[in-house]
N, C-alpha and C positions, 0 to 999 in steps of 0.2 A: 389545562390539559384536555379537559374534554372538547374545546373547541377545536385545541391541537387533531384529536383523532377523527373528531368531524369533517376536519376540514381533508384529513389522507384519503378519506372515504371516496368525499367527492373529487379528488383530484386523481386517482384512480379507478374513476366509472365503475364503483363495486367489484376490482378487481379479487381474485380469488382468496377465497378466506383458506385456502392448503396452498399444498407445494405443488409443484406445477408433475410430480410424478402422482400425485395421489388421482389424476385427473383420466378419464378413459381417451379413445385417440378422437372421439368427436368434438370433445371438447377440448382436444389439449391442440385440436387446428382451427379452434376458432378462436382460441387465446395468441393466434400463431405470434402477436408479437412481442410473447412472452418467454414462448412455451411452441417445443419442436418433440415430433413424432420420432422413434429412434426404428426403425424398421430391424435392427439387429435384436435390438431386447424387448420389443413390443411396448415398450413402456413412454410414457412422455415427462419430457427434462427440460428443464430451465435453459434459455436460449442465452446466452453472454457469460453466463457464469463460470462456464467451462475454460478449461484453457484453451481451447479450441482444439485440441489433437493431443496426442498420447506423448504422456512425458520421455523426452530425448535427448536428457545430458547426459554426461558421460557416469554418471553412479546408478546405484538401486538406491532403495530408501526404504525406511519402514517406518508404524506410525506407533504413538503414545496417547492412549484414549486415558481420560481419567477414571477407569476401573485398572490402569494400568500404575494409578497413582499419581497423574498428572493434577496439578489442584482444581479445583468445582470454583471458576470467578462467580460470582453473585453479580456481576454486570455483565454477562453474557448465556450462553448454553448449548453443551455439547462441544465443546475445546477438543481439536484432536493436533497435537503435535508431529508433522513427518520431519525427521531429519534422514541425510543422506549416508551411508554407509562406504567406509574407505575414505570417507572427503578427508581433507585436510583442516584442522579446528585452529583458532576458533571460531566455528558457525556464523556467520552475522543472519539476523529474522526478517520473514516479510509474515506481517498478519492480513489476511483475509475475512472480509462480512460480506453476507450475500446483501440480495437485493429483499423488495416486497416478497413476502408470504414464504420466501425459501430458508431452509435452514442451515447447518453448516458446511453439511457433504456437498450442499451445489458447487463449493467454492474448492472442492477434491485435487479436480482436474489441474486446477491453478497450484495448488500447494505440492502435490506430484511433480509439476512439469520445474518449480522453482527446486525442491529436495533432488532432482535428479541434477541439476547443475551446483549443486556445494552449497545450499543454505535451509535451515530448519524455518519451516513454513507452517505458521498456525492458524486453521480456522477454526471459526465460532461463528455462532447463532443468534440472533438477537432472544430471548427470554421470552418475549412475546412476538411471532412472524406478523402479524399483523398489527397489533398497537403499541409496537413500542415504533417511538420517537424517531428520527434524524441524530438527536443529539444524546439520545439515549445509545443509540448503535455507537455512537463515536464513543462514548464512555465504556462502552464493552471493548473497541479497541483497546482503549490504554490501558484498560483490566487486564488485557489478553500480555501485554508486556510485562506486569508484572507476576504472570503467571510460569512466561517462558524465563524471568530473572528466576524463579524461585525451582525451577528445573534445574539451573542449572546449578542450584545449589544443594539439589537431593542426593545423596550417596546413593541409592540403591537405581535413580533413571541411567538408562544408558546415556547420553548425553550430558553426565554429572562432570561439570569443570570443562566443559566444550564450548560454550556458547558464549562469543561475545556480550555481554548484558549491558553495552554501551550503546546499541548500535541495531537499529530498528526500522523494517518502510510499513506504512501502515498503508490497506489497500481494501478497495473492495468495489463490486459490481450496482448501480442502479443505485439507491436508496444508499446500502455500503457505499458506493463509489463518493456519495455525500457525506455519509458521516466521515469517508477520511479528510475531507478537507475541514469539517466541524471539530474534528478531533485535535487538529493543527493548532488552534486557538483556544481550547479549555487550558483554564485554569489549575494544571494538575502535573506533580512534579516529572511524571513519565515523560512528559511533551519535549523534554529536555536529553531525550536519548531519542529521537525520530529523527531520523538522518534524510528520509524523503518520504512521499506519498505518491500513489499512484489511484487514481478516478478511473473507472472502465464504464461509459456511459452513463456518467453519474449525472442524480438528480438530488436538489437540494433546499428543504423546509428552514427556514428562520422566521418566528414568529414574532415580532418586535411590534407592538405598536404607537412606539414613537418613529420609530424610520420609517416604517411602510404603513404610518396612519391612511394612505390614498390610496391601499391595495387593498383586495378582497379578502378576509381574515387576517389582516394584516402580516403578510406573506411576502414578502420580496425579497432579491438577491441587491446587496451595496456591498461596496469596497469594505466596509466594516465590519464587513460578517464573513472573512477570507482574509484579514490581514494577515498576514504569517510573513516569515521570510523561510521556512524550509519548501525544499526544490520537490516539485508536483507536477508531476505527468496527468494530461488530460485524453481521454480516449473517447471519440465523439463519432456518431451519426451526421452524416449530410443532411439526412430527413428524418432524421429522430423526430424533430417536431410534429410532423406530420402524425406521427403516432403518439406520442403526448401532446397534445395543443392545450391541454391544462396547465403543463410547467412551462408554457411559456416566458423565456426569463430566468428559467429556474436549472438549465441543461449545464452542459459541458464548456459548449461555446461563450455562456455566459462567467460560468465559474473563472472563467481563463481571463476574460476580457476585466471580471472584477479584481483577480490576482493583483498584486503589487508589479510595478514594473521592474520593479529592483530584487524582487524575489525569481530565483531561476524558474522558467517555466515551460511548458512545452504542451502545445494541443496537436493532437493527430487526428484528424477528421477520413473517418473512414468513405470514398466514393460511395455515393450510391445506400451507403450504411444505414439502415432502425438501431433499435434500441438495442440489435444483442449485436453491434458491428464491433464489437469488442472481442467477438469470437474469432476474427479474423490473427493470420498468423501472423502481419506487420504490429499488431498490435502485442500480442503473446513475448515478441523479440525486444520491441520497443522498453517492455516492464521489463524484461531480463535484464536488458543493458542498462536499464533505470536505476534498479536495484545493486546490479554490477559497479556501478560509477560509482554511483553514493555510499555505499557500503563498504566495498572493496576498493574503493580509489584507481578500479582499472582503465587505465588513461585509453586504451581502445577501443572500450565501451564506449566511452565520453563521443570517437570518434563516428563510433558508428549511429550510435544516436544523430548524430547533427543528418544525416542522409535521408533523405525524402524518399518515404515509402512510393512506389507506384501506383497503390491504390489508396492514395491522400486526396482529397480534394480540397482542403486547407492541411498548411503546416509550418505551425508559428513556434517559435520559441525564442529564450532571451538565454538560453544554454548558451555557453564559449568554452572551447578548450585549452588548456593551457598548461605545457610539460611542465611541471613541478622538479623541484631539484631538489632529490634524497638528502634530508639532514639541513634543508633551509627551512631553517623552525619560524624564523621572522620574516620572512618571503624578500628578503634584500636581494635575493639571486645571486649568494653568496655562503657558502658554508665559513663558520667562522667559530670563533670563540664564545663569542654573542648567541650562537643557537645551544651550547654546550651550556653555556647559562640558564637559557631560558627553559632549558628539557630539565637543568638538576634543581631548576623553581618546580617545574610539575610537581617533580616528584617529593620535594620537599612538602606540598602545599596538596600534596593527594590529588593534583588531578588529574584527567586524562585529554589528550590533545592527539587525533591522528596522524596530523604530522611527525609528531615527537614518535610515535610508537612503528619505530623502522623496522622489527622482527616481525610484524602483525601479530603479538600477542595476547593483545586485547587490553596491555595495560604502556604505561610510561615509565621505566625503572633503568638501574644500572644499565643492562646490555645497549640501552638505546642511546646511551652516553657514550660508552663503547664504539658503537660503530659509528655516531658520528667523529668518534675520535680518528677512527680509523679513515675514514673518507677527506678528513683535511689533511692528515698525513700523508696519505696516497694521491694529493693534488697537487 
């Protein structure tokens, strides 16, 4: 572990030991590729972490701090829950970790702009801004899941009995942006309810020295350190490099390139972009529709994702679209008998499968038997 933080230190040229608001504006413009001067509130703010512009779905939202009762994870700090008001339940979650030295609120702007489109949006903090880990932030994600399951099973939150607890994208900027793809591969029963991830200029510490015995602190990026098969949006600088030349290897472009080929994936490389080109609004829309697809199964989403931003100057993916037919639980491209089987094994067998759960209720029961009954009748 000590070598672990030795080694952040110098791979962040003694970047700031505060958050990029504690900073005055002389110094919060010569961190500029960190950290941007706000001329409206005099103050200086985290560059990427935002969601780039003021949340614009169609709800309001309000937030759940834990003095409001929201639980205190021990693998994170400062948990604040938004969910949207009016939306229609059940909620499905994106979590949010910021990047280096920032703490929960930098990731505000993001959790707003998700809460105003129909999904409760939780950020957190890592415990320590400055030395906690890569894989320490990813274990505060999965904390963060089981803290939004356990809302929703509080009688007295608003949100009590709303919240899908199946159904999860785990996300975050810079440092965050890594631990979501570290989090993809732990060891840890949550992993099993993340439906997607989303990287915002993420960068990424593995410390192995058997794999990267020929790297400096034995630090490198391999296929083995990103195997996953859940579907992971990469959002990436042109010349990010340029401003980290220490993570050489260790950026966005690489996480993408180490990805599985057989795992869904998608890099969007912003023109021209550093390290906060995540602030950009193709990127903002790109996570909505991310989160949209994979959560909510919105087959438009899907489509609109496939469309090459104009301010791309790479844009890869191994995403495909494909209209799904309501009540084909076996994917034969046939409603039949066989899927009316297979939906009343769910439920026989307690589990849950999105295809089978045609009400979007959050679970697999009678009604979903129901109306596939009703749909081969009706054929």
């Amino acid at each position: 572990m000590k070598k672990l933080i030795a080694t952040l230190f110098f791979i962040t040229t003694s970047f700031l030991y505060a958050e990029c608001s504690d900073l005055n504006q002389a110094d919060c413009l010569y961190w500029s590729y960190y950290c941007e001067w706000n001329e409206e509130t005099n103050q200086c703010q985290e560059i990427g972490g935002g969601g780039g512009g003021e949340a614009d779905g169609p709800y309001s939202y309000q937030v759940i701090t834990e003095s409001d009762g929201l639980r205190n994870g021990p693998l994170y700090r400062d948990g604040r829950l938004y969910y949207p008001v009016d939306a229609v339940a059940p909620f499905k979650s994106v979590i949010l970790t910021p990047g280096f030295g920032g703490g929960s609120t930098t990731m505000s702007d993001w959790a707003e702009f998700f809460a105003s489109w129909g999904f409760t949006a939780m950020i957190i903090g890592p415990n320590d801004e400055i030395n906690d880990s890569h894989q320490m932030r990813a274990e505060g994600l999965l904390d963060a899941i089981e803290t939004i399951k356990e809302e929703n099973l509080r009688i007295n939150s608003p949100v009590y009995d709303m919240i899908d607890s199946n159904s999860f994208v785990v996300a975050g900027y810079s440092m965050g942006g890594g631990a979501s793809q570290i989090a993809l591969t732990l060891d840890n029963p949550n992993v099993e309810f993340i439906k997607g991830a989303i990287a915002l200029n993420p960068t990424i510490i593995v410390e192995d020295c058997d794999l990267c015995a020929d790297f400096n602190y034995c630090i490198c990026l391999v296929p083995e350190f990103v195997d996953h098969d859940i579907p992971t949006l990469i959002v990436a600088g042109q010349f990010e490099l340029n401003e980290l030349e220490s993570y050489d290897g260790l950026l966005g472009q690489d996480i993408y390139a180490n990805t599985p080929d057989d795992t869904i994936k998608m890099l969007l490389e912003i023109e021209g972009g550093g390290h906060g080109s995540s602030y950009s609004e193709s990127s903002r829309y790109k996570s909505l529709y991310w989160a949209s697809y994979f959560l909510m199964e919105d087959q438009n989403a899907c489509e609109l994702l496939l469309e090459r931003p104009n301010d791309a100057s790479q844009f890869l993916t191994t995403l495909t679209c494909s209209q799904d037919l309501p009540g084909d639980i076996n994917g034969d491209t046939a409603v039949n008998v066989q899927d009316v089987i297979l939906t009343v094994n769910f439920i026989l067998q307690n589990q849950y499968d999105s295809s089978a759960d045609l009400n979007d209720d959050g679970g697999v029961n009678v009604q979903d038997v129901i109306l596939i009954m009703n749909i081969i009748l009706a054929g």
